[in-house]
Each structure stands twice: as structure tokens, then as C-alpha cells.
N, C-alpha and C positions, 0 to 999 in steps of 0.2 A: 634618618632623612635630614639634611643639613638644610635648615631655611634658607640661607642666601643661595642657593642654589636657584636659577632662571633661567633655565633652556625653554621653555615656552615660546618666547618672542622669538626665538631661530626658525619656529616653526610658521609664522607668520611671513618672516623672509623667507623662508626658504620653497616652501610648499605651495604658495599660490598662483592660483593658475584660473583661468577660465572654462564654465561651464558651456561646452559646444551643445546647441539645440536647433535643431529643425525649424527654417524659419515657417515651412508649411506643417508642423506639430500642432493642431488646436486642442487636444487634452491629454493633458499631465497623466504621463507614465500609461498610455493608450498606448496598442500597437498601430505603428504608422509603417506597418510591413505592405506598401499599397505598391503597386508596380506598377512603373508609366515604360511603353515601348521608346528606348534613344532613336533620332535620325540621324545615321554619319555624316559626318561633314567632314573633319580633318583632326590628324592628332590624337588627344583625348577623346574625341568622338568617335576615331572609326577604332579605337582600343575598344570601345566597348559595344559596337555595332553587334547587333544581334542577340546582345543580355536585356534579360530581364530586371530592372533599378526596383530597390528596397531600399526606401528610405529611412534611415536613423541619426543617432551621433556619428554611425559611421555608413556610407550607403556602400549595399553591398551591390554588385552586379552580377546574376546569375544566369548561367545557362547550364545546359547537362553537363553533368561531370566538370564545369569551370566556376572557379569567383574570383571575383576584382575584388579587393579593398579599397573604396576611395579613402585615403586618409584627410580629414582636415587639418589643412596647415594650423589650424588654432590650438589644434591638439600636442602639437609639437611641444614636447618639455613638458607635460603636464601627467599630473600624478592616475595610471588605470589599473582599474586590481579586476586581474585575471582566476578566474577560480576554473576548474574540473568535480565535474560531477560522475556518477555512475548514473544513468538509465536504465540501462537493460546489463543482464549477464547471463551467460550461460553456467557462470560457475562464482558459489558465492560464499567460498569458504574464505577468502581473505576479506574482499567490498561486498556488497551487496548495493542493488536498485537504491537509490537514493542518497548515497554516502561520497563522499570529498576524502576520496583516499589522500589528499595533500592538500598543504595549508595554500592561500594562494597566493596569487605572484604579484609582487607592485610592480608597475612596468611604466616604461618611459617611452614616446616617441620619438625619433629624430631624422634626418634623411643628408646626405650630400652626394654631391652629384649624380650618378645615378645609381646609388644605393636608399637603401631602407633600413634603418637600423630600429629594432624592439632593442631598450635596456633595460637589465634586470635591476632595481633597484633596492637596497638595504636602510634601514632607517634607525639601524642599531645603533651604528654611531652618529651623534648630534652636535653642534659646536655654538656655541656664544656667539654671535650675529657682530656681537660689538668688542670682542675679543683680536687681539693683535694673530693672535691662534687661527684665524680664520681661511685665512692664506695659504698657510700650511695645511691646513686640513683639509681642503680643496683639492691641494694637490692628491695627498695622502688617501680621499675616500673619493674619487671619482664614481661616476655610476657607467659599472662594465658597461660590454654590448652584449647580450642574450643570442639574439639573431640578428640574422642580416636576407635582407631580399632586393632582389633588382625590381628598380622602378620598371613598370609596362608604362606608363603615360604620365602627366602633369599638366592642370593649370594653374588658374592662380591661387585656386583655393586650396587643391587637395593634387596628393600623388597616389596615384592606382597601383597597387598591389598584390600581386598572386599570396596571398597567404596559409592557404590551403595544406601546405607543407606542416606548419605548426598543427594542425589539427587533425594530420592522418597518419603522421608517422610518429616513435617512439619517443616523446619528449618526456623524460621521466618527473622533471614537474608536473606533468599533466596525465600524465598513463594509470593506469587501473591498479596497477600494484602498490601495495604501501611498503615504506620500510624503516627502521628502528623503531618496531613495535612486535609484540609478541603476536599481534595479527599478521603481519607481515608474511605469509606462509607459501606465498606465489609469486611467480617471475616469468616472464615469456618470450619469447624471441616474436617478434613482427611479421606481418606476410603479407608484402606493400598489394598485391593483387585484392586482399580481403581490407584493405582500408581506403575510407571515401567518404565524403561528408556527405549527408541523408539530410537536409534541412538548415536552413537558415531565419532566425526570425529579428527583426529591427526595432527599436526602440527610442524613443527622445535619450536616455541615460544608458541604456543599453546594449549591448548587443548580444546574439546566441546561435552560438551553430551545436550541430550535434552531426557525429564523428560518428561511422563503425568501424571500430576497429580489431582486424582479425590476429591470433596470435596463437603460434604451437606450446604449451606450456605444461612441463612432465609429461611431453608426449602425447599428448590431448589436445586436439581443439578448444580454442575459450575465443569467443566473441562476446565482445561488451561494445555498448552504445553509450558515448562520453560526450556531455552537454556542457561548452564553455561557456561561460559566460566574460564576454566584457563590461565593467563600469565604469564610468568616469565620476571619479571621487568629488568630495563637495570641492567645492573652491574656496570655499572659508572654512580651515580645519575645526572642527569641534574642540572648544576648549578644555583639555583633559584634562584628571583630575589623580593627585599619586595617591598610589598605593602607599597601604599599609599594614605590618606583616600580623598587627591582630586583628584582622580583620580577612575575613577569604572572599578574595577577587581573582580570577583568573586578569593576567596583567601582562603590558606590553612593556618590555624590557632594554631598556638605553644607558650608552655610557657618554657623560655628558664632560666634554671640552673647553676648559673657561680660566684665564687665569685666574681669576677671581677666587681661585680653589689652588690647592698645594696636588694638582695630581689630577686623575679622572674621576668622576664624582657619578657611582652608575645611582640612576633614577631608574620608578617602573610608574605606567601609569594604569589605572582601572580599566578592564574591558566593561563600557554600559551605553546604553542606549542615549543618542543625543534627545532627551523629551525636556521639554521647554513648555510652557503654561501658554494656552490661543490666550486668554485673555489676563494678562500680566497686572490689570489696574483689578481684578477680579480678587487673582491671585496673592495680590499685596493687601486686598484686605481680609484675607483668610478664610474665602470662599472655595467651595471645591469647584478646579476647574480643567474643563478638556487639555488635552494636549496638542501640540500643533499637528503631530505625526504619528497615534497612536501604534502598537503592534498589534500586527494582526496573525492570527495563526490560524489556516487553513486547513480542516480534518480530513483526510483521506476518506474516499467513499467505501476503499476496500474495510474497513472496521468495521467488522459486527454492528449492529445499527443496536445491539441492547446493551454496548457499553461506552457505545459513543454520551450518552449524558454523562455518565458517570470522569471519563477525558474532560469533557468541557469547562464542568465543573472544577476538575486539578487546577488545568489551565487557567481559567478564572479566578482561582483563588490568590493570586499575586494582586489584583488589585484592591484587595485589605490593605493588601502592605501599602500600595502607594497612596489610597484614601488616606493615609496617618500624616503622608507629606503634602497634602492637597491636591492629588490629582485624582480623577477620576475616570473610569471607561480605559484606562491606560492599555492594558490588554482584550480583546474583543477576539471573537471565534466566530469564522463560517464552514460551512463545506465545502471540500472542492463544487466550485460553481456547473452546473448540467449544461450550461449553452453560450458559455462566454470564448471564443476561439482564442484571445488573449491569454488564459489562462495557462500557466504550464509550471506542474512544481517543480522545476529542475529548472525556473528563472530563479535569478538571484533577486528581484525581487519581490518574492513570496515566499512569507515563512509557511512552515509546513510540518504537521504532528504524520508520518508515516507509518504504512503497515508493513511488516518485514515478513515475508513467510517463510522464514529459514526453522532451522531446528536449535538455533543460538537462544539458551537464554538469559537475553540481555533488554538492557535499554539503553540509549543513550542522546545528549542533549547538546550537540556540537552549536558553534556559533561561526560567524563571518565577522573579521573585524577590521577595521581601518589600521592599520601598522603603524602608521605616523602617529594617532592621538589615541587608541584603540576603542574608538567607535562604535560599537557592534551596524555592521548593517542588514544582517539577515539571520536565522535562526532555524534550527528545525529538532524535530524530535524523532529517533528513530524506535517504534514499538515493534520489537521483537516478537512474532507469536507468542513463541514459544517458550515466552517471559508469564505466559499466563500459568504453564506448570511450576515453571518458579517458586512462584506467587502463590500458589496452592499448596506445594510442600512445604514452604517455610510455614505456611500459617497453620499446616498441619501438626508439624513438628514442634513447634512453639507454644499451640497454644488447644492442642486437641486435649490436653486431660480437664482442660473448662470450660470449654466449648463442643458442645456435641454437634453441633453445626458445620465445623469443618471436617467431619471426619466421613463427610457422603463422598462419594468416588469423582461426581461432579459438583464444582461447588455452588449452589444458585445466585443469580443477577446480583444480586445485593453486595452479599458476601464478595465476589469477584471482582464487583464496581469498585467496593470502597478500596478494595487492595490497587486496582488500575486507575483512582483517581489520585492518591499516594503517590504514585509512580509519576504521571501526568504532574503533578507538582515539583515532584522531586527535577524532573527531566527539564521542566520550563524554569528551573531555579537555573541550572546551569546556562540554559540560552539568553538568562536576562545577566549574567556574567559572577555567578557565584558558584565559588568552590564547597567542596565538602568542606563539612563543618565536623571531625569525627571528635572531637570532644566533647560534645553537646552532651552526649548521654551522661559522660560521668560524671556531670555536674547534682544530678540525682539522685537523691537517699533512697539506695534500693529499697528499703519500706515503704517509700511512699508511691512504686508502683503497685504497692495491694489498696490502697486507699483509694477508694472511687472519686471523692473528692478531688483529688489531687490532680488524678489521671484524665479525668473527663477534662480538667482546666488545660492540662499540658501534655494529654498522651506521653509518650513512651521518653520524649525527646524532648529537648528546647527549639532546635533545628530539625526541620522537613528533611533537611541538606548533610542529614549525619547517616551512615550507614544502620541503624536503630530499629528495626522490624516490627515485629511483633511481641506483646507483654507477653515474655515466659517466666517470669517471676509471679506471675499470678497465681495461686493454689486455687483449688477447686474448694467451695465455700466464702470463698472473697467474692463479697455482693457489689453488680454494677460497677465492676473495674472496668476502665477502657483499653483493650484489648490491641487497639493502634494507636502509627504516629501524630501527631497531631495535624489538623487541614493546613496552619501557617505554626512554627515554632514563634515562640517570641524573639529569639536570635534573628529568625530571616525577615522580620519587621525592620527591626532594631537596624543590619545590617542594608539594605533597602535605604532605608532614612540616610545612614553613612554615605552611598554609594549614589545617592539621585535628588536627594535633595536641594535646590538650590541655595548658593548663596551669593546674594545680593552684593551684600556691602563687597563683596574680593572681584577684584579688577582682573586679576591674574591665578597661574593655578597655585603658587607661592604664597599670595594671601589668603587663601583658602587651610593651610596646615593648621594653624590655630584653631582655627573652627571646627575643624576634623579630629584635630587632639584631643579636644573639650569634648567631645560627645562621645567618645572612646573614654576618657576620664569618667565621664559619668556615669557610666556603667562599670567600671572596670572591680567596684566591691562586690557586686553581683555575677556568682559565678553560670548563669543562665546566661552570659551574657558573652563569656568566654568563645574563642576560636583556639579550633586546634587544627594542625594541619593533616594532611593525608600523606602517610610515610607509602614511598612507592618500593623502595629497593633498602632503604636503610631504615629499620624499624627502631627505633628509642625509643620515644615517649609512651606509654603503658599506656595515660587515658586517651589515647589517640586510635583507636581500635576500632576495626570492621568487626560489625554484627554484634558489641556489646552491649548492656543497658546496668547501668547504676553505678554510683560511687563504690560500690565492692566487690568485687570482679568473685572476689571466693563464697559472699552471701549468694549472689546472685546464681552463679553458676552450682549451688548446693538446689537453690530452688528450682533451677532450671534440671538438674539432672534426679530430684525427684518426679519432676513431670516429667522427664523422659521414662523414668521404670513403669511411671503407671501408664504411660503409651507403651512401652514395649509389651505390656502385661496384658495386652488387651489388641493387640495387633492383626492376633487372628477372626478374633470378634470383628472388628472396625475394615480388616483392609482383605476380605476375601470374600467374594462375591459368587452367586452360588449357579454351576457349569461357567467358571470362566478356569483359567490357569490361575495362577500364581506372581503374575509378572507385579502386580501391585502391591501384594505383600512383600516382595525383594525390593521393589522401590523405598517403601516404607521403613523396613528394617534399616536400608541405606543412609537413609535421613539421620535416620535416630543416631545412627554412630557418627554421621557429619556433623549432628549436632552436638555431640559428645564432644567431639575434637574441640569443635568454637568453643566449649566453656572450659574445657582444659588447658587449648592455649592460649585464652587471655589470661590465665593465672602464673602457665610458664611466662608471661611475659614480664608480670613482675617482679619474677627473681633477676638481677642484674640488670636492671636498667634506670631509668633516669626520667623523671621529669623534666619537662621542655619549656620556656616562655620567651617571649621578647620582650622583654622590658627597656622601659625606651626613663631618662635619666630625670627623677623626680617622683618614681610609681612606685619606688621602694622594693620591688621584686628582681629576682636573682635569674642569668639566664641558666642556670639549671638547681636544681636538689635530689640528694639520694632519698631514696625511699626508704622508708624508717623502717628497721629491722624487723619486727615484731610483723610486718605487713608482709613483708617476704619469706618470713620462716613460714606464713600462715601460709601464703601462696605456695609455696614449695611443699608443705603438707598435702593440701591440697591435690596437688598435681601426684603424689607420690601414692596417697590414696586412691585414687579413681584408677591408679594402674594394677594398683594389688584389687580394686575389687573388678574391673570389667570384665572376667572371664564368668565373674558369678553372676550376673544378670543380662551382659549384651549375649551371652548362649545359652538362649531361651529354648529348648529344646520343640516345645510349642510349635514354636517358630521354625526352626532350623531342619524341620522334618519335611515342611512344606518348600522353604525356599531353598536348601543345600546350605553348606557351612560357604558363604560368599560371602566372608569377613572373615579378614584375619586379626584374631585378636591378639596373639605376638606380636605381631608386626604393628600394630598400633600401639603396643607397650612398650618396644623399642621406640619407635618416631617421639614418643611424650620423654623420653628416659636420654635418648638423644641429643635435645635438643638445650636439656639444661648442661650439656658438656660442651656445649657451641663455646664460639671463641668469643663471642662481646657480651658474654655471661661474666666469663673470667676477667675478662679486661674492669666491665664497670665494678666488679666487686675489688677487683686491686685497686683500681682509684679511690673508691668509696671509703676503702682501708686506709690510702694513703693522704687523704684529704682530713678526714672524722674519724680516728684509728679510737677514738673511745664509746663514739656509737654503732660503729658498721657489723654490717652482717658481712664477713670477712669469704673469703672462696674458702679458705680452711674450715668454716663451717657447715660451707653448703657441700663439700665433698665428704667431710665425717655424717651428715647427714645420708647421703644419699649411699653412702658405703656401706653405715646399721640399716636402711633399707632392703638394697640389694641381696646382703649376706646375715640378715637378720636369722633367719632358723637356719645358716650353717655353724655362723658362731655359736649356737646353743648346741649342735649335737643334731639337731632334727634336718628332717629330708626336706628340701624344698620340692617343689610339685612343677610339671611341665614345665606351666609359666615361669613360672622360681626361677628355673635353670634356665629360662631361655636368655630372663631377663638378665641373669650371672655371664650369658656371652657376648651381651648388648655391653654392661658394664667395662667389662674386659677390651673390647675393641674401641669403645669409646676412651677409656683410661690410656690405652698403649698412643692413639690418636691423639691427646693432651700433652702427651711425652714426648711428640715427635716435634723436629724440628720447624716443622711447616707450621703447626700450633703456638711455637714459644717465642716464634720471630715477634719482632713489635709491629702490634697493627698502623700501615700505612694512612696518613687521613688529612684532610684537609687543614686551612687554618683553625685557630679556635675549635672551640666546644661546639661542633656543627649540627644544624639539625638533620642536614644534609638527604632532605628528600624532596621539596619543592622549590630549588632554584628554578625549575622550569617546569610547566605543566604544558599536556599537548591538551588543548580543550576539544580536540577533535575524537579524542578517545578518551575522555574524561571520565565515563560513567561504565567501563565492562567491571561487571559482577566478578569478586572474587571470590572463586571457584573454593571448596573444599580442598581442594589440590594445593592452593597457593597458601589456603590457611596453614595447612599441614607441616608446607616448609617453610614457613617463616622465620626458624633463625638462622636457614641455611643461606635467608639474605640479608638477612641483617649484621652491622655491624655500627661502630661507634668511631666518632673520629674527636680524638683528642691528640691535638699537635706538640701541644704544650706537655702531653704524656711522656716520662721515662718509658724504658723496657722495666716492663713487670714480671720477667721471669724471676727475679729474686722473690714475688712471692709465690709465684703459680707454680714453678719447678718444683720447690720443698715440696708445696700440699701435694704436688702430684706424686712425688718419688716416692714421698712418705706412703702415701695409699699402695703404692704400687710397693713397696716394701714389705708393707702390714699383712696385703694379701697374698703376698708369693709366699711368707709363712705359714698363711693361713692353708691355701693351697697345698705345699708341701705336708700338714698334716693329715689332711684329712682324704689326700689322694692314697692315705693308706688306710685311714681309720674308718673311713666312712663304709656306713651298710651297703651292703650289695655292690654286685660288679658296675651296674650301669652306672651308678654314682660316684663310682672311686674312679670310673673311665672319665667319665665329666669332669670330675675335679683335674683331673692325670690330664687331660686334653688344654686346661686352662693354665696350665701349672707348664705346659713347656710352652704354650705361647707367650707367656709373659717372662719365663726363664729365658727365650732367645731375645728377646726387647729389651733386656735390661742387659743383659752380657754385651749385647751391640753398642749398648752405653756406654 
């Protein structure tokens, strides 16, 4: 971040505008949806003869099947954020009841002659107010037209509008389907007879219609009920405040125009709540005091009523954080109100914890933000039922060999709460504008999650806000360990403080960087204090990991896969219930292997890759280091271990008689064996080579490693067994795949040593649970980008050829000498696949 940077004051010019309000409005943010019969006279009047008038910021005029928009001419050029919601649906495998399939629209008013024009406005780029540039950039960033509509009428105030169009036909800003997201799974063609607006309600700051709209989609009916909202933004923009990349803020993103600067200078700024102290002469002498505008978050009445405290409570539990900066009451909770008609949670004025009753399970903590400063103005939390079995297998899976409490088929109030008020925190962390924090855990000496002491002070994690579950590092015999995450980490205090704090003395958001540096300095020896980011598609950084806990990914995951044998050993006892089927013990046994997997691949993940930082100039930290050898051979053990023993404990015959063989344990031995032949294995271990050529754990090593693996009892003479040989054809297709041209090209990447996963966060899907599915493939999306990188096939090729050499000898002998035909055909079978791949060479 370059201090002389001041786009700030642009947004002072540019952005202000006046707040239109109902001169007969007598209370704040009431509905004033009241309806007075018009008399025609002439003009404007007889346009709207015969509608029913709703007064708001914008009055609507309604009759069956018609509405007027009076526009206020004061509205003209002024900054309104359009959003779409879901209501209702028939079908809720992409939205569901309560979600903002799309971010929303800034929009502009304006009219000429007898048109109407909505502009779609952008706020990405920004220019120097006092810059010669300004001129230019006027030209250069005009604000399109969205829509256009013919004026029906005008007086002096306002022009009348059929607007009705935006709200029943396919505006894909506004429509039901999402897309570039892995949700994205539906599309629909429209069926203008089946859409029609079903209600309208008015507001001093707002307004709300609600649309049904009908639509054929894979040949199916899908009706959904889509609630817009309009606002009219504040008129004195909240003074934002930048980002900063050790610190996780979800953040509004600009590229700033100024001569003042040799180029374009991009800024971001923090998404947070504008809270400001009622009583500021209170609050200066360091008393704890209200806010002007606290949040409030409103409970669904569909919620079980016996885990609604335990919600409340998550929820509530942010206002520790802000008690530390002087505020108090900050976050407050009611329930949907029983007799308030005002009331509707699909206004964008109430936030809202909902109940999802899909078979998704998920949670997730979307926010509403102001684009120009990023404001938060609304918030909400989506609770997935079906997040409740979640939440029940992971705690089974984690933490049943020490806990005999979670191992009952239903879990009791308690038990369930404290996992749903964890969640309820976790979810409310992202709507008050914070990112995962997934380093947090391995700031922690896996030891000291056996230590009661320790754990009671800091549960599992430093951060609520890190993917970090439940203690499976705890052994049975470990007294008074704390079995969860903590109610607030000391991180998400810490970060809180960063991100809402005021400060005084700074006039501007420029004078503020000093004081933000300083409190990021002062933590920054304290590794509880650390941010890591959340790698979405490019995975590097090793302690940046979903679902791990401790500073040693191979301690922890030994301790974790001892308390998996004593679960699997005991499976039948614990998860079969007596005249039921079996479907629970297949559940259970499932777990156990997805739980396998997670401690597996955080260990593959340390072979070839990289630690991450941002080090900003004076903090004496490097923006990356290799991982010291000794840590990755261990890893790599590790990882090569658990593949020769799984067939001897995940097929538990116990087991496998009751549930059927519904696990392949090949096929998990290939996926783990795989995945250390990925391409950004090889890449970080050739730089690592070519950087520290007297420390590195070199690809030459990790291939003769993995080669005395694989072909360990061939090279002696001895037979290898099923597995053996399965894993000798996993070897073999993966090795020939290494040699191929698509593997040896040089990986394509951005500038610099990139971390390249969080240049942009969508906070609207910020929290979906990552599936066993995506653990699984995680190096088939990762990759490393290093620009400054040569082609490393001068080392990757040798190691590769050489292997692929060593073994076409080996091959060749033993497709004669070996015992029995089955095994001289195996070998005979592997020996001309790699005879044709290397001839083609």
C-alpha cells in the first residue's frame, strides 16, 4: 500500500447526493405502505386515476396487474443499490428461500425527454478529484445505460414509470440462477404468461416488490418468488478504511488514477459495519458505550426452539470482541416479530439467521455492501438443516474414541447446541466482514492440544474463523481436554480491534495506515496472531489447510489415525442399533475413510510446496520459504505409510459383512500415490533445488523414494500382494504421465511468486463446506505460479527417464523370472506399456 495514495476525497466529489424522504414519514424506517385514493384532474393525475398511491422514497401506484413508478426528480444522479433475493422455490438445488443468487446492482437514475433511463454503475475505477486525469477519465468511465423506459406522465417533482418489466422478465442480474460458481447448476428459459409482480411494499429508504416468476428449466417447471429490494445509499459515504493482506477482510477492490503516482495504483478497501459511539464524549474517556446503529439479527421462528439459545448465544458472542474497543450491546438478537406487519426478512433492512430445509450440508454467512466505501448494510446467515448431520459426524469421527457421548445415534441438546453455536459464530464472523483465517490452527504445538490447560484457554484454534473442528488429537486418558473450537479465538478479537476500531487523530482513510501498521506490528512475533488465507483453486501454502489442527500435520494426523482404528474397532458396537438396517454403520465406516483421507492429504501437501507471507518492508520476513527437507521426507513417509497399511485395518471384516465392501481401498491408494506425481510437486521441488541446491529435498529424491516403495518386494524377489500390484499400475501410468509432453511443458503463471487464490473473494458464497470430494482432489487444482521460473525439464526429465529406465530393466527381468504366471503376466503387461512410451520417445 503506497501512503501518498488519496482517492478518498474523489469519493466525497463524486458520490454525493441527497437522501429523498417522505415529507408525511413520522417514524424512521416504519412502513409508510398507507394508500390514499388520487382524484383526476389532468396529466399526471388522470395517468394515475384509478391506482391505489404507496407512499415511500419512491411512491408506487397500484392497481391489478399495473404499477406506476413515480420517480423523484431529487433522485436523479444519485447513488441506489438494487439487490434480488429468493423467497420461494420450487426447486433448490442451485438458491434456495433466502439467498441473493447475485451481488447487487449500484444504479443511477436519469430521464430525457420522454425516456427513462436506470444506469448500471461501476465503482472499480476511481480518479484524483484534483488530478489533470480527471477529464479524461470522465470521458473514459462514463456510467452506461442499463435500461430504458418511456415516461407515462411528469410533474415537477417526479416522472411516472411502468417499471414492471425489470421485475417480471429475465434480467439476469436479478434472476434465480447463479453463475461462475460451482453452485451454478441451473438455467431456464422464461414464460412471460407465468411472471407478474404479487406485492409491493414502501418505505422512507426503501422500497420492495416481489416478482413470480415462471420458468421451463431441464424441462421441468421451476417457479420462484424474487424479492427486490431498492435503497437509497447514505449521502455522506462512510469513511473507508484499506485493506490489508495480513489481515482477512473480505474487501472492495479499486484501481486508483492520479498523477501523483507513475501508473494506476489499485487500493481495496475493508467490508465493516459503519458503528460509531451515541456518546463520543463517553467514549473518549474510555467508557463502554452504545452504538449509534447497532446490528441486529433476527432468528427464524422455523428453528427448533431447543437450539435457538444455543444460535443466540454464537451470535452474541462478537460482542466480547467489540467490549475490547469500547463498545457495547453492538450485536443484539430477536425473533422474527409475531405481529409486526412491517416485518419481512427478504427486506434489505433486516438482518436475518435462516432456516434452510434442504438436504445441503452447509452454512453460510453472506453480507450486503456499499461498493463505493464497502459499508456492510445488511447481513444474514443461512442454516442449513442438514448441517446438523454434518456436525454430528464430524464430531463423531474426531472425537468418538474420547467421548462416549457422541457416539448415540442422536446427539442430545447440549452436545448439538455447543456444535450450532460454533457455527452461529463462525457464520456471524463472515457477515460482520471477516475472512477465513485457515492458518490459525497451525500456529499450535500439536501437544498442547492434549493439555487441558491449554485447550480450555484456546480450544482447538486461535481463530472461530479457521476451518479447525473438532480435538482429534486428543487420546483417550487425556483428562479435561477441550474437545472444541474456542467461543471467540484471540485472532478474531485481535482482528475486530484492526477492522472497527476508531481512530480519532486520522482525518482521512490515508492517515489511518500508520496506526493500522502499528497494531499489525505488534502482534506480528506472536504467531496466534498470524493470518492465512483461503486457497480456492491454487493450493501452496501447506499451513493454510481445511479441517487441520497443529503445527505438525504428520504428529497430528498419527494421533488422529490412531483414534480412527480404535473407531473403526468398535463400529459395530457403537453404530448398529438393534431391528434397524445397517445404513448407519455404512454412514460411519464412510467417515472414517474421509477422515483418513483429511490427515493424509495435509501431509501430501507438504511434499513440494511452499510457505506463504506478505511481508510488507521493515518486518524482516521473506515472501516465501521451502520447507526444510527433513519435514517433507517425514511427510512423504508418512503419506507412503498409511497407503501400505489401509487395506490392514479400513477392511475390517466385522464391518464389511454388515455393510458390503463400499470402499475401495485401491482406489484410495492410487488417489494418495497420485497425487505426489502432480505437476506443482515437481515444479516446487525444481525451484527449491534451484534456489538452496545444498538444502533441498530435490524431485530426484522424492521419485527414488517413492520408486523403493512401490517396487520394494519386487526388487528383492518377493511377490507383492493385490494392493502391491495395483499400486505397481497406479505407479506406471502416473510415471509415463510425468514423461509426457503436457507434464514437461513449463507451467504458465502469473507475475511474481503468486499466492494466487484470493485476489477476489465472492462473500456471497463464502462459507460452502468442503466436501470430501474436493479434499481428495486437491492437487488436481493446484498449481504454483512462478514467472520468474526457467523450464525445469532439465531436472524433471533426467529423474523421470532415469526411473522410467531403471524400471523397464527391472520389468524386463522379472516378466521372466517371477513366480507364477499371474505375475510374470503383470509384470509382461507393465513392461510393454512402458516399452511403447519410451520407443515413441
Amino acid at each position: 500500500m503506497n501512503k501518498k495514495v488519496k482517492p478518498f476525497s474523489l469519493l466525497l466529489a463524486l458520490l454525493l447526493f441527497t437522501l429523498p424522504m417522505s415529507a408525511k414519514s413520522k417514524k424512521k424506517d416504519k412502513n409508510t405502505d398507507k394508500t390514499e385514493q388520487t382524484t383526476p384532474k389532468s396529466g399526471f393525475d388522470a395517468a394515475v386515476s384509478g391506482y391505489t398511491l404507496h407512499r415511500g422514497t419512491i411512491d408506487i401506484y397500484a392497481k391489478t396487474d399495473a404499477y406506476l413508478f413515480a420517480i423523484p426528480k431529487t433522485l436523479m444522479g444519485k447513488d441506489l443499490l438494487l439487490t434480488s433475493r429468493v423467497s420461494t422455490t420450487s426447486n433448490n438445488s442451485s438458491t434456495v428461500a433466502g439467498e441473493m443468487p447475485h451481488s447487487p446492482v449500484l444504479i443511477q437514475f436519469s430521464s430525457q425527454g420522454e425516456r427513462f433511463y436506470i444506469h448500471r454503475k461501476s465503482t472499480k475505477n476511481i480518479c484524483d478529484p484534483t488530478s489533470s486525469l480527471q477529464a479524461s477519465f470522465n470521458r473514459n468511465f462514463t456510467v452506461p445505460i442499463w435500461k430504458s423506459y418511456k415516461i407515462k406522465a411528469a410533474n415537477d417533482s417526479v416522472v411516472l414509470v411502468d417499471l414492471s418489466p425489470l421485475f417480471t422478465s429475465d434480467v439476469k442480474e436479478l434472476n434465480p440462477f447463479k453463475t461462475g460458481v460451482p453452485q451454478a447448476t441451473m438455467s431456464g428459459s422464461p414464460i412471460s404468461d407465468l411472471c407478474m409482480i404479487t406485492g409491493i411494499k414502501t418505505f422512507p429508504q426503501n422500497v420492495q416488490i416481489k416478482s413470480q416468476l415462471g420458468y421451463t428449466s431441464g424441462g421441468e417447471p421451476f417457479t420462484v418468488t424474487m424479492t427486490r429490494n431498492l435503497i437509497v445509499l447514505p449521502e455522506t459515504p462512510m469513511r473507508p478504511r484499506y485493506a490489508d493482506p495480513r489481515i482477512g477482510y473480505f474487501d472492495e477492490k479499486k484501481e486508483y488514477f492520479t498523477d501523483k503516482e507513475d501508473g494506476v495504483i489499485p487500493v481495496s478497501y475493508i467490508k465493516r459495519w459503519n458503528l460509531q459511539p451515541a456518546d463520543t464524549a463517553a467514549y473518549a474517556r474510555g467508557e463502554l458505550t452504545e452504538v449509534v446503529k447497532p446490528i441486529v439479527f433476527h432468528v427464524d421462528t422455523a428453528i427448533p426452539r431447543k437450539w435457538v439459545p444455543y444460535i443466540k448465544e454464537g451470535v452474541l458472542e462478537w460482542n466480547k470482541a467489540f467490549e475490547k474497543i469500547g463498545y457495547k450491546n453492538v450485536i443484539q438478537v430477536k425473533d422474527y416479530p409475531a405481529n409486526d406487519p412491517d416485518f419481512d426478512p427478504d427486506d434489505i433492512r433486516y438482518n436475518c439467521y435462516r432456516m434452510i430445509t434442504t438436504n445441503v450440508e452447509n452454512s453460510v454467512g453472506p453480507c450486503c455492501s456499499d461498493p463505493r466505501t464497502g459499508e456492510i448494510i445488511q447481513g444474514d446467515v443461512l442454516f442449513y438443516f442438514n448441517s446438523v448431520k454434518l456436525l454430528h459426524n464430524w464430531r463423531f469421527v474426531q472425537t468418538a474414541a474420547v467421548d462416549e457421548k457422541v457416539r448415540a445415534r442422536v446427539l442430545d441438546d447440549e452436545l448439538t447446541g455447543s456444535s450450532l453455536r460454533y457455527v452461529a459464530t463462525h457464520e456471524v464472523g463472515h457477515t460482520l466482514g471477516l475472512l477465513h483465517n485457515f492458518r490459525a490452527s497451525a500456529t499450535i504445538p500439536v501437544d498442547s492440544l492434549r493439555s487441558a490447560s491449554f485447550t480450555q484457554r484456546y480450544g482447538t484454534t486461535p481463530s472461530i474463523m479457521d476451518y479447525a473442528r473438532y480435538n482429534y488429537v486428543a487420546q483417550p486418558g487425556d483428562k479435561n481436554v477441550n474437545l472444541l473450537p474456542p467461543r471467540l479465538g484471540v485472532y478474531d478479537a485481535y482482528a475486530i480491534a484492526w477492522g472497527y476500531r476508531p481512530i480519532p487523530s486520522a482525518a482521512t482513510p490515508e492517515d489511518e495506515l500508520p496506526v493500522l501498521n502499528g497494531w499489525i506490528r505488534e502482534k506480528e512475533n506472536d504467531p496466534m496472531y498470524l493470518y492465512g488465507q483461503q486457497y480456492f483453486f491454487n493450493s501452496v501454502d501447506p499451513t493454510c489447510q481445511s479441517e487441520d489442527l497443529g503445527d505438525d500435520v504428520v504428529k497430528a494426523g498419527e494421533y488422529g489415525i490412531k483414534n480412527l482404528k480404535r473407531i473403526m474397532s468398535r463400529l459395530p458396537q457403537w453404530c448398529v442399533d438393534e431391528n434397524k438396517d445397517y445404513k448407519r454403520l455404512q454412514e460411519a465406516y464412510t467417515e472414517v475413510s474421509e477422515q483418513l483421507k483429511r490427515y493424509v492429504y495435509h501431509a501430501v501437501m507438504y511434499v513440494g510446496s511452499i510457505y506463504m507471507d506478505d511481508p510488507v518492508a521493515g518486518d524482516g520476513r521473506a515472501n516465501y520459504r521451502f520447507i526444510d527437507r527433513n519435514k517433507q521426507l517425514a511427510a512423504l513417509r508418512f503419506v507412503l505409510k498409511n497407503i501400505a497399511d489401509l487395506p490392514h485395518w479400513m477392511l475390517n471384516k466385522e464391518v464389511t459383512d454388515k455393510t458390503g465392501i463400499i470402499l475401495s481401498i485401491p482406489d484410495m491408494q492410487a488417489r494418495f500415490l497420485k497425487s505426489l506425481f502432480a505437476g506443482p510437486v515437481a515444479t516446487a521441488l525444481a525451484l527449491y533445488e534451484q534456489m538452496e541446491p545444498s538444502k533441498a529435498f530435490t524431485y530426484q529424491e522424492l521419485m527414488d523414494n517413492i520408486y523403493n516403495f512401490v517396487w520394494a518386494k519386487s526388487l528383492k524377489g518377493a511377490t507383492p500382494d493385490f494392493y502391491e500390484r495395483q499400486l505397481q499400475v497406479v505407479y506406471v501410468s502416473s510415471l509415463l504421465r510425468a514423461l509426457s509432453s503436457k507434464q514437461n511443458t513449463r507451467l504458465s503463471m502469473p507475475s511474481g511468486l503468486v499466492q494466487g487464490a484470493q485476489t477476489h473473494v465472492d462473500d456471497f458464497n463464502c462459507c460452502r463446506v468442503a466436501s470430501p470430494n474436493n479434499v481428495s482432489d486437491i492437487r488436481s487444482t493446484a498449481f504454483f505460479d512462478f514467472n520468474s521460473m526457467e523450464d525445469f525439464r532439465a531436472i524433471k526429465n533426467p529423474a523421470n527417464q532415469a526411473k522410467a529406465t531403471e524400471l523397464f530393466a527391472l520389468l524386463a527381468r522379472l516378466r521372466h523370472s517371477a513366480p507364477g504366471r499371474t505375475l510374470k503376466a503383470h509384470y509382461d503387461v507393465l513392461y510393454r506399456e512402458l516399452r511403447t512410451a519410451l520407443n515413441e520417445k
